[in-house]
N, C-alpha and C positions, 0 to 999 in steps of 0.2 A: 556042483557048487554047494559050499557048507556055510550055514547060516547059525551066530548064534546070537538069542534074543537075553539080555539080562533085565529082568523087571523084576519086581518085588511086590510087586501086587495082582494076584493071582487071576482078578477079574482082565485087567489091564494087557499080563500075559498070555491069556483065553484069546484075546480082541487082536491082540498082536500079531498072534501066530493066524489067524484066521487071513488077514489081511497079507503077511507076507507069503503065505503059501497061491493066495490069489494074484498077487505082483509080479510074483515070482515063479513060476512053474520048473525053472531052472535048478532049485533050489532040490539035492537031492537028499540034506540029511539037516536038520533042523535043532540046535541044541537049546537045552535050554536051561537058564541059571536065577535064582530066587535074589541074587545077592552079587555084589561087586566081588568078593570073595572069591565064592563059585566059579563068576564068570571068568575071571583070574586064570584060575588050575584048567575049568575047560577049551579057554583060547589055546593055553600053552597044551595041554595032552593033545588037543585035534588040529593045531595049527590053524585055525579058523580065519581067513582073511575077511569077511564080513559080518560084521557085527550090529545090531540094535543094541542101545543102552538107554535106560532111565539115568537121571544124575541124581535122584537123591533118594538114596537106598540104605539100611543100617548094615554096622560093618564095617561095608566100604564105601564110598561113593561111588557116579559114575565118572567123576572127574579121575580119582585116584586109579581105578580101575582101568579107566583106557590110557593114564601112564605109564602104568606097566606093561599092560600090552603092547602099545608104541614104542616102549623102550626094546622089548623081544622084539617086536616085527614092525618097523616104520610104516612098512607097507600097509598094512592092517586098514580097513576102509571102517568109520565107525560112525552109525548117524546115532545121533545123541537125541532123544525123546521125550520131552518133559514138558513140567506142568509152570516150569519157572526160567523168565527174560530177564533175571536178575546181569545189573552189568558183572556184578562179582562171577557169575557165571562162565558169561560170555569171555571173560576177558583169563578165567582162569580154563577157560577150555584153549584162548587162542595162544597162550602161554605155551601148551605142551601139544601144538598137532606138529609133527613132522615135518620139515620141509619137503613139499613136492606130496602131500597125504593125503586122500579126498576124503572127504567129513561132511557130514551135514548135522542139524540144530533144527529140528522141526517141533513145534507146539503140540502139546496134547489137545487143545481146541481147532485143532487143523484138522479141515474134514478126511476123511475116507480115502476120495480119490485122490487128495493132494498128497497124502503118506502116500499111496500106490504108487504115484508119479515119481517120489522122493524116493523111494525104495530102488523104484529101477535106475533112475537118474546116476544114485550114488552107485550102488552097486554091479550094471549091467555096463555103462556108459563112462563113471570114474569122472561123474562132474559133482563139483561141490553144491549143494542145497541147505540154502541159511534163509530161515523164514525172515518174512519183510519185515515184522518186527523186533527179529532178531539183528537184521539188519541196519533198524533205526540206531538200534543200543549200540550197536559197532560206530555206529558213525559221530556217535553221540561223545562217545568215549573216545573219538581220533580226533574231534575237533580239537585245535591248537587253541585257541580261546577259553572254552568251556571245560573241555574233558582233561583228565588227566594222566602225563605225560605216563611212560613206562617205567620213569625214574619215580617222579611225584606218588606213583601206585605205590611203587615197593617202599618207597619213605613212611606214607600212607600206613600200609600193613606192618612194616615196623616199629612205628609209635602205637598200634593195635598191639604188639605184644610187650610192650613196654623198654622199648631198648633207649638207651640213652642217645644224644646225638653226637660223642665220642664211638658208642658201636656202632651205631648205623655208619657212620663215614667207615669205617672199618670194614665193617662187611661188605659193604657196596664199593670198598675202593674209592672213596669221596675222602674230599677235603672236607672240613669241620665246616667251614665258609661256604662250600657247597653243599652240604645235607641243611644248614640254615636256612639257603639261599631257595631251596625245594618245600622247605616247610612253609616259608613266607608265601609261595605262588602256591601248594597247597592248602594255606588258609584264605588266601584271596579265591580261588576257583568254587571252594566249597559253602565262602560267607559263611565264613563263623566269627568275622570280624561285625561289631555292634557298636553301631555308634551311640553315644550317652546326650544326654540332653543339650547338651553346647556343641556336637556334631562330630565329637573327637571320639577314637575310638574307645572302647571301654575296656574298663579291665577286670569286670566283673566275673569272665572265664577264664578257667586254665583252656588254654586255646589248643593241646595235643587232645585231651579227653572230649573237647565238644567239636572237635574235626572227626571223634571215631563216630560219635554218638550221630552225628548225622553223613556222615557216608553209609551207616548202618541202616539210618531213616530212609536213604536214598538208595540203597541196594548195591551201593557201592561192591560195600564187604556185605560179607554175609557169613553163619557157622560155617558152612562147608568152605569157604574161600581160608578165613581163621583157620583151620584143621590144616589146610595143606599148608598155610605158613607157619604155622609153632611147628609140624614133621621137618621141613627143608628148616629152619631155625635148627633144629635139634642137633639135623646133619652137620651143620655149620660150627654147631659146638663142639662135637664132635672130632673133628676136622682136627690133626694136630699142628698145624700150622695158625690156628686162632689162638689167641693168649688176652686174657683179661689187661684191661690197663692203658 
């Protein structure tokens, strides 16, 4: 069994490797990568079906990083190990795991034995392990009330990179009355709507910029969630079937 660990912080990969060689006895050849990059070239040179990754590494991320390797090998098992429950995380890891892939999402403040446990879990056994407060933020973000929809997200990250709402319907294959209709239920969910002294709403914001400003407060979005959507924006522009207008 080939293990490979991607971290970027050298004390963190010391801790890492200690702890997977003790979980794991199984484990016969141990790789290991400083950088989403690295860990990139060495999944694809060794074939590596199990993987540790950090998510927020320079470079690459771990979110970008285990893209590509999902993309080469669905199969690919990878527990994600970090220091951040941001929903933008969470929600840009559930985006790209393969259908039928086992994953896990464990906290760097999670003790010892709990990684030992998670290590074997995912990697010996092929069950998914998503810590409980990572589990809150899933649940948090599916609520049909509160959280916002998979439509309202990407509407969301589109108004973050400034698209009009002629492209967004475009992009998304939405009616104009429908990317509207998404923006209104994500300025209602997010309360950025502010009522003025007679109760009525105000207009004292542009209501796309103070809907990023606090999904950003909120952890909605975050840099690394931005980065993967200006890249897939790019693609799109790209694309020669999009045409301005």
């Amino acid at each position: 069994m080939d293990v490979l660990l991607v971290e970027d912080d050298p004390v963190h990969r010391v801790f890492l490797k200690e702890v997977i060689e003790q979980a794991l006895p199984e484990c016969s050849r141990l790789f290991e990568a400083e950088d989403g990059v690295s860990g990139e070239r060495l999944a694809h040179e060794h074939r590596v079906a199990s993987v540790v990754m950090d998510l927020q590494m320079p470079r690459r991320t771990g979110v970008e990083a285990a893209r590509t390797i999902w993309k080469e090998r669905p199969e690919t098992s990878i527990l994600f190990w970090s220091n951040y429950a941001d929903e933008a995380y969470v929600r840009g890891i559930s985006r790209i795991v393969p259908e039928g892939a086992a994953y896990g999402y464990i906290l760097k403040t999670a003790s010892e034995e709990r990684l030992r446990l998670a290590l074997r879990s995912l990697f010996i056994e092929q069950q998914c392990v998503i810590d409980r407060e990572i589990r809150g933020v899933q649940q948090k973000a599916q609520d049909h009330l509160l959280g916002l929809s998979d439509t309202e997200y990407e509407v969301l990250q589109d108004i973050a990179l400034g698209l009009t709402d002629r492209s967004i319907a475009q992009r998304r294959n939405l009616s104009l009355r429908s990317v509207q209709n998404r923006l209104q239920q994500l300025y209602e969910k997010l309360g950025v709507y502010q009522p003025d002294v007679s109760g009525e709403r105000s207009s004292a914001f542009n209501l796309r910029s103070r809907a990023v400003n606090v999904a950003l407060l909120r952890k909605v979005l975050n840099r690394t969630a931005l980065e993967q959507a200006e890249s897939e924006l790019q693609e799109w522009l790209r694309d020669p079937r999009y045409r301005v207008g």
